[in-house]
C-alpha positions in Angstrom: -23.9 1.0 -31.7 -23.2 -1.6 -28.8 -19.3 -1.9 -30.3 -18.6 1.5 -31.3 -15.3 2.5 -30.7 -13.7 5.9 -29.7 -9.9 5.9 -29.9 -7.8 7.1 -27.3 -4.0 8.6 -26.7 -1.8 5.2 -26.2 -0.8 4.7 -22.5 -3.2 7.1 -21.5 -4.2 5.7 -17.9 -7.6 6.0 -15.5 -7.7 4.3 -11.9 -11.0 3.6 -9.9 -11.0 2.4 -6.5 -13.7 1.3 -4.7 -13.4 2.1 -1.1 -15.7 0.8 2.3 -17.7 3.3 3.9 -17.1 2.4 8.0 -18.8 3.2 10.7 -16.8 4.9 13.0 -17.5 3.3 16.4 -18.2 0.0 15.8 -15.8 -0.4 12.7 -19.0 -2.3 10.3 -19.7 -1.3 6.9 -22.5 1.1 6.4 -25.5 2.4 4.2 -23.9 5.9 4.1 -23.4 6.5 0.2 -26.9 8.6 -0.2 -25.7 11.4 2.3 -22.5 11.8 1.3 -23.3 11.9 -2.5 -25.5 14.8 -2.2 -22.0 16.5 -2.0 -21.1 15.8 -5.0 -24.3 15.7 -7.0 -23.4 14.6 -10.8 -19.3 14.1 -10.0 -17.8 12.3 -12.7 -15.2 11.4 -9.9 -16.6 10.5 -7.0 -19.8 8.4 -7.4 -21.9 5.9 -5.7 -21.2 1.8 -6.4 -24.5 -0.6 -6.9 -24.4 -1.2 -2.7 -24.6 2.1 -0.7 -21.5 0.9 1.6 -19.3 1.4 -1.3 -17.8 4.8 -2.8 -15.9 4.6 -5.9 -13.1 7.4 -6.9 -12.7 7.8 -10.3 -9.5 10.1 -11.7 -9.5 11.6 -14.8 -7.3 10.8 -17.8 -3.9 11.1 -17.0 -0.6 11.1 -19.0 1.3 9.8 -16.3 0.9 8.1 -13.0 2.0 11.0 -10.5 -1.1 12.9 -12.6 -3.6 10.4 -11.5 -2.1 10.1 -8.3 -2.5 13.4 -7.4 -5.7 13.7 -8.4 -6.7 10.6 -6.5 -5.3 12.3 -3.3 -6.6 15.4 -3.8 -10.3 13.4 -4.3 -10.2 10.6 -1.2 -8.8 13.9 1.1 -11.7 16.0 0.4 -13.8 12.6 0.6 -12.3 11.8 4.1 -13.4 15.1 5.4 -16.8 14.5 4.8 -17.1 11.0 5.7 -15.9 12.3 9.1 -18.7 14.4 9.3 -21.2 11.9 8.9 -19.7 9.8 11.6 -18.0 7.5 8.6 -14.2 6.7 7.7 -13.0 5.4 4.6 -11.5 1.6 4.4 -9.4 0.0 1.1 -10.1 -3.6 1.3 -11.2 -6.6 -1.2 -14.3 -8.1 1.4 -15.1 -6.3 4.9 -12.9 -8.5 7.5 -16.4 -9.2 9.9 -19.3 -7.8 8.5 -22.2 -10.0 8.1 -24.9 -7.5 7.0 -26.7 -8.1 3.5 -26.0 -5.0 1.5 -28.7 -2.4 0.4 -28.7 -1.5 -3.7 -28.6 2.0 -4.5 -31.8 3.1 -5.2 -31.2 4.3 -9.2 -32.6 2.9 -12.1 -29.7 1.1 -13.2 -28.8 -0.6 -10.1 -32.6 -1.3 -9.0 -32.9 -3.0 -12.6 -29.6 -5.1 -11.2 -31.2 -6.0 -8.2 -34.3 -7.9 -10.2 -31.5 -9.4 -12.3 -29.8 -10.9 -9.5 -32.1 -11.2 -6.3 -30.5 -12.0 -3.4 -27.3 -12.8 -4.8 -26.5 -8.9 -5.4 -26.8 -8.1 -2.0 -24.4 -10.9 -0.5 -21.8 -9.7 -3.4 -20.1 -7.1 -0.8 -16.5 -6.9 -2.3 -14.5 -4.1 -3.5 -12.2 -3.9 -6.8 -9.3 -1.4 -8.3 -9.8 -1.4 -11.9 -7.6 0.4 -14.4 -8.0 1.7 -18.0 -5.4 1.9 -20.2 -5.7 3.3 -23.7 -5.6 2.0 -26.9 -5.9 3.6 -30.3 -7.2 1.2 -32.7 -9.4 -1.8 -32.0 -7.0 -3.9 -33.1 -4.4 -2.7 -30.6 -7.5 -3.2 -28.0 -8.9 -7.0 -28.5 -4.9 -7.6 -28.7 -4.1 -6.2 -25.7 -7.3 -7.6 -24.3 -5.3 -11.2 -25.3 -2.5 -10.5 -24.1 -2.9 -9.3 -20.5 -5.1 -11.9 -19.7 -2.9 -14.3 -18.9 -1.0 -12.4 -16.6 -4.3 -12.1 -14.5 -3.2 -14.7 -12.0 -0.3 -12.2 -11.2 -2.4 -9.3 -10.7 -4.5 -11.3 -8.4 -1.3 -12.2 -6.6 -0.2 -8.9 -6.6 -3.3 -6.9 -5.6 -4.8 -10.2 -3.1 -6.5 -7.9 -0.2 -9.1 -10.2 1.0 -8.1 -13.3 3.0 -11.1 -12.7 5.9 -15.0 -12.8 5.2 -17.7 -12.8 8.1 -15.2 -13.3 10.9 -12.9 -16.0 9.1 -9.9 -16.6 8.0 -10.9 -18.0 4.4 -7.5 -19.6 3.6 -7.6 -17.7 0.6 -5.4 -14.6 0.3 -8.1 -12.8 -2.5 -11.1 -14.1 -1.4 -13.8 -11.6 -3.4 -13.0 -13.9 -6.1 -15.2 -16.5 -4.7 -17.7 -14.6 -3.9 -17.8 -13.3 -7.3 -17.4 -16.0 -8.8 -21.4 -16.9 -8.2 -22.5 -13.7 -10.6 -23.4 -14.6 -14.4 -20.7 -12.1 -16.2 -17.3 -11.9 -13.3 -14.6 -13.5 -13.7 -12.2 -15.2 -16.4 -13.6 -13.8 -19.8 -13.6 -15.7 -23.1 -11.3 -15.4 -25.5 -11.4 -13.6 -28.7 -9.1 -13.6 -31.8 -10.0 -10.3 -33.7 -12.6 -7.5 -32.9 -14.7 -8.8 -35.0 -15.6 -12.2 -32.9 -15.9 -9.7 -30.2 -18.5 -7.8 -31.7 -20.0 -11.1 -32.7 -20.6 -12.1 -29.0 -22.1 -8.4 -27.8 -24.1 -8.7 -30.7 -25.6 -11.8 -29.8 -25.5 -11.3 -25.8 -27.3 -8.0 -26.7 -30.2 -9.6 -28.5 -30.6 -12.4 -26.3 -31.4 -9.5 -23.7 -28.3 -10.9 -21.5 -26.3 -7.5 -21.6 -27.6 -3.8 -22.2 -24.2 -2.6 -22.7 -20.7 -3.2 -21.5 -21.1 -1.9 -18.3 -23.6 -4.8 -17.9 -19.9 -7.3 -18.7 -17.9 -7.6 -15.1 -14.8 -9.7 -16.5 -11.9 -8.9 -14.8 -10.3 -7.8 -18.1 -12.6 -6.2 -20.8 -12.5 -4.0 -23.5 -13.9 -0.9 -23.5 -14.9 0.5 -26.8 -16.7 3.7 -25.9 -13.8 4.6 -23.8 -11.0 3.5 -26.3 -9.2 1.2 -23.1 -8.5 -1.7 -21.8 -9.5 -2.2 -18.1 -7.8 -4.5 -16.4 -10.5 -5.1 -13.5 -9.3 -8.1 -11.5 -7.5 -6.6 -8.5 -8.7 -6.0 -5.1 -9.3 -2.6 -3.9 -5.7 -1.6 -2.1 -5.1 -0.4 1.7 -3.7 2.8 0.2 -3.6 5.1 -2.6 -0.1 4.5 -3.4 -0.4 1.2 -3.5 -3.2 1.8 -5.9 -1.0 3.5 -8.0 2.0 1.1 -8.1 -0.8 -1.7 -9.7 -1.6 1.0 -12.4 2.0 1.8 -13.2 2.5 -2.3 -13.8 -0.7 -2.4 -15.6 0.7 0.5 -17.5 4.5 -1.1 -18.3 3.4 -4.5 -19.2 0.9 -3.0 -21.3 3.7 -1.0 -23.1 6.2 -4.1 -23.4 3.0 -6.5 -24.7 2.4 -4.2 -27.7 5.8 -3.3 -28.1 6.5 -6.8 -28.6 3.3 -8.2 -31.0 5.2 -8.1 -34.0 8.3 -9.6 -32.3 10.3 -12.8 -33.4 11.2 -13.2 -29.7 8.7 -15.7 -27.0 6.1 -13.6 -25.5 6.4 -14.5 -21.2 3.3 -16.2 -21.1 1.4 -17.8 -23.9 -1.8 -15.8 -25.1 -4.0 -18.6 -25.1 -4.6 -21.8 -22.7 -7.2 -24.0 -22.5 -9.9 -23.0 -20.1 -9.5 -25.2 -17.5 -6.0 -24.2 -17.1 -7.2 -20.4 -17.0 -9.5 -21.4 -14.4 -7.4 -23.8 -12.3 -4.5 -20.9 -12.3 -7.1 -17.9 -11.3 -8.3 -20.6 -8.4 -4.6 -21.0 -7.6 -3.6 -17.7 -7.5 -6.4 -16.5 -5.4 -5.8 -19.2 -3.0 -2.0 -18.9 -2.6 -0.7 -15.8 -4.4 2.7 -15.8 -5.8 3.5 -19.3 -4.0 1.1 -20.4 -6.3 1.8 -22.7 -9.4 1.2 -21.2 -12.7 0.5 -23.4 -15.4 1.6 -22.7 -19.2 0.9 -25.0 -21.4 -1.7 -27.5 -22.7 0.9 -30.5 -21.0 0.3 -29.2 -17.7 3.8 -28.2 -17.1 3.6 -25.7 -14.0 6.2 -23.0 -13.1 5.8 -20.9 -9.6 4.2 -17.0 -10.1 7.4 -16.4 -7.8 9.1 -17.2 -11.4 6.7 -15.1 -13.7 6.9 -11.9 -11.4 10.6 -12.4 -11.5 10.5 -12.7 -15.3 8.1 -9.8 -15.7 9.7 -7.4 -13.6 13.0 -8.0 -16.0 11.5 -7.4 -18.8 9.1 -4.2 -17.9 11.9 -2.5 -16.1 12.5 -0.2 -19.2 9.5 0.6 -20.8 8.8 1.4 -17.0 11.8 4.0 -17.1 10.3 5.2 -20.2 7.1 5.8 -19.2 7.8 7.7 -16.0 6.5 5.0 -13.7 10.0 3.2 -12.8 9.4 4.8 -8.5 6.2 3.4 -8.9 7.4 -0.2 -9.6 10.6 -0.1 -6.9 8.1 0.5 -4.4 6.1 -2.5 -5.5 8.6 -4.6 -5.6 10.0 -3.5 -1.8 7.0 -4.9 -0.9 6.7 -8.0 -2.6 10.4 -8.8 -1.6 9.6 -7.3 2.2 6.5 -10.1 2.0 4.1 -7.1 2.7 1.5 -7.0 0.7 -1.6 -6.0 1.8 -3.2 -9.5 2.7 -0.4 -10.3 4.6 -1.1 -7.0 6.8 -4.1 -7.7 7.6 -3.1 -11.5 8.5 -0.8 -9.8 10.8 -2.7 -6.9 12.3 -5.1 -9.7 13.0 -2.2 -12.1 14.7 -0.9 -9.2 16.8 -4.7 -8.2 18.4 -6.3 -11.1 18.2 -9.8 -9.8 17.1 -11.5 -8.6 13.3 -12.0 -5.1 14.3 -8.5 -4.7 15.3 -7.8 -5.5 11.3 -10.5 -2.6 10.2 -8.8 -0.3 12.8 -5.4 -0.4 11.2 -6.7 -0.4 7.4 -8.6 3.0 8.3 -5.4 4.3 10.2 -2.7 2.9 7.3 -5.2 5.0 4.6 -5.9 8.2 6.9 -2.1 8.3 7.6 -1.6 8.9 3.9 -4.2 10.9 3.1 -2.9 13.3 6.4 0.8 13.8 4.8 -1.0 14.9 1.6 -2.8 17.2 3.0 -0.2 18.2 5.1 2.3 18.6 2.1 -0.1 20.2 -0.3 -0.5 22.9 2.6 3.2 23.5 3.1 3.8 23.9 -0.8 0.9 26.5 -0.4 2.3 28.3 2.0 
């Protein structure tokens, strides 16, 4: 069945990140998924994306976020070694800062069946996304959590924004691959649903109309995922560096935690569950466009507040299931870097100010990533030894 559900451990958590494959010399995106994958034939964590200048790592299940971290290090290092071997490095970015190419599909079944389904469109759709599961028990506890995390998507986008250049340009947008997707039939703001069963209603229905073949076929930027027994929050650019990666997941995580811990409470919930749709859409425009500076609007008045004001307000209020969760490092470091005005668009803006030139930006995106992954190799050889 289409809406089959599989329960999972609450708070469990799963990250994927889709990272650029660069050419090394010339710092463009390039075709090079098919020869790396035949290393790892049949991984169930590293795999190929539906556009062969895109790998996507995939942790397993973790019970924390330093588990998934880890793993994620462990993966991209082994990953980097490769890529270096085929004359490739590895790049985390939302859109390529200069690349102008039209992208080549995959060559499987699934992904060839995408390309007839969207033509040309597929192959300008060159972006790259951090998505992260979070699990649920009961499907209840999933279409709620569903609700109430998709308000707070205009923060994530905030947040996460890693995409301010495409084709040589400074968009004006700090998150631009929201444009760009924005063009496809099933991205984007998803509808809302008031019980599992309206849910099932819909993939019913899109499922006999021959629109979807399954979830995986659905590319909101929050969905449910019944076979999987999560939530996956998919709305955030694809991060500069793992860490970063991980201090997304460990908010995802917390505010996940504080949403169900407060659905049966008397108290006001920090953003309403439910807006009309024009004020979801003008506040995911907003938020792509300007980030945190952003207004945010709450109500069905049009009364606005700043995301500077619902961060602040969220990161009160997560602090302890945070703390409870193991996650609280996770968070300080994100909010250094909010407070430090360095998140990751904003280091490309400035790598871009200092030399003057696109590649210059691709240049230090590759160096910030292989710097990490370096001092984890480095340290997982010391503790060896």
């Amino acid at each position: 069945m289409i809406d089959e559900f599989i329960p999972s451990e609450p708070f469990s958590v799963g990250v994927e990140l889709e990272l650029q494959l660069i050419d090394s010399e010339t710092g463009e995106l390039v075709n090079g998924i098919k020869p790396l994958i035949e290393v790892y034939p049949n991984s169930p964590y590293i795999k190929p994306e539906f556009i062969q200048n895109t790998v996507e790592l995939a942790t397993r299940v973790g019970h924390s976020i330093t588990d998934i971290h880890q793993h994620m290090l462990s993966l991209a290092t082994n990953l980097k070694s490769h890529c270096n071997r085929l004359g490739m490095a590895l790049c985390g970015a939302g859109t390529h800062p200069f690349d102008e190419q039209l992208a080549l599909f995959t060559p499987t079944p699934r992904f060839l069946e995408l390309e007839d389904t969207y033509g040309i469109l597929g192959h300008m759709q060159v972006t790259f996304a951090t998505h992260v599961h979070i699990g649920v028990p009961t499907r209840d506890d999933t279409i709620y959590l569903f609700r109430a995390l998709k308000p707070y998507l205009p923060l994530f986008i905030a947040l996460s924004a890693n995409s301010p250049f495409w084709r040589g340009y400074d968009t004006g947008f700090i998150a631009y691959r929201h444009r760009v997707l924005a063009a496809s039939r099933n991205h984007c703001i998803p509808p809302s649903f008031e019980s599992w069963d309206q849910f099932c209603e819909f993939l019913e229905a899109s499922y006999r109309a021959g629109v979807i073949e399954s979830m995986r076929d659905i590319h909101w930027d929050i969905r449910p995922r019944p076979h999987l027994g999560t939530v996956e929050l998919r709305v955030m650019d694809a991060q500069i560096t793992i860490d970063e990666t991980m201090q997304l997941a460990a908010l995802t995580r917390s505010l996940a935690a504080c949403l169900l811990d407060m659905r049966d409470s008397t108290k006001d919930f920090l953003l309403p569950h439910s807006l009309p749709w024009w004020t979801e859409r003008d506040n995911h425009f907003s938020a792509t466009r300007l980030g945190l500076d952003a207004s945010y609007i709450y109500n069905r008045h049009g009364d606005v507040r700043s995301l500077w004001a619902v961060w602040k307000e969220v990161t009160e209020v997560v602090l302890p299931y945070a703390e409870s969760l193991g996650d609280m490092a996770y968070l300080q470091r994100l909010f250094t870097r909010v407070t430090n005005r360095r998140l990751a668009y904003a280091r490309q803006r400035a790598y871009y100010e200092e030399a003057g030139n696109m590649k210059s930006v691709v240049t230090a995106l590759t160096a910030e990533l292989d710097a990490e992954l370096e001092q984890a190799e480095s340290l997982e050889s010391d503790s060896i030894d």
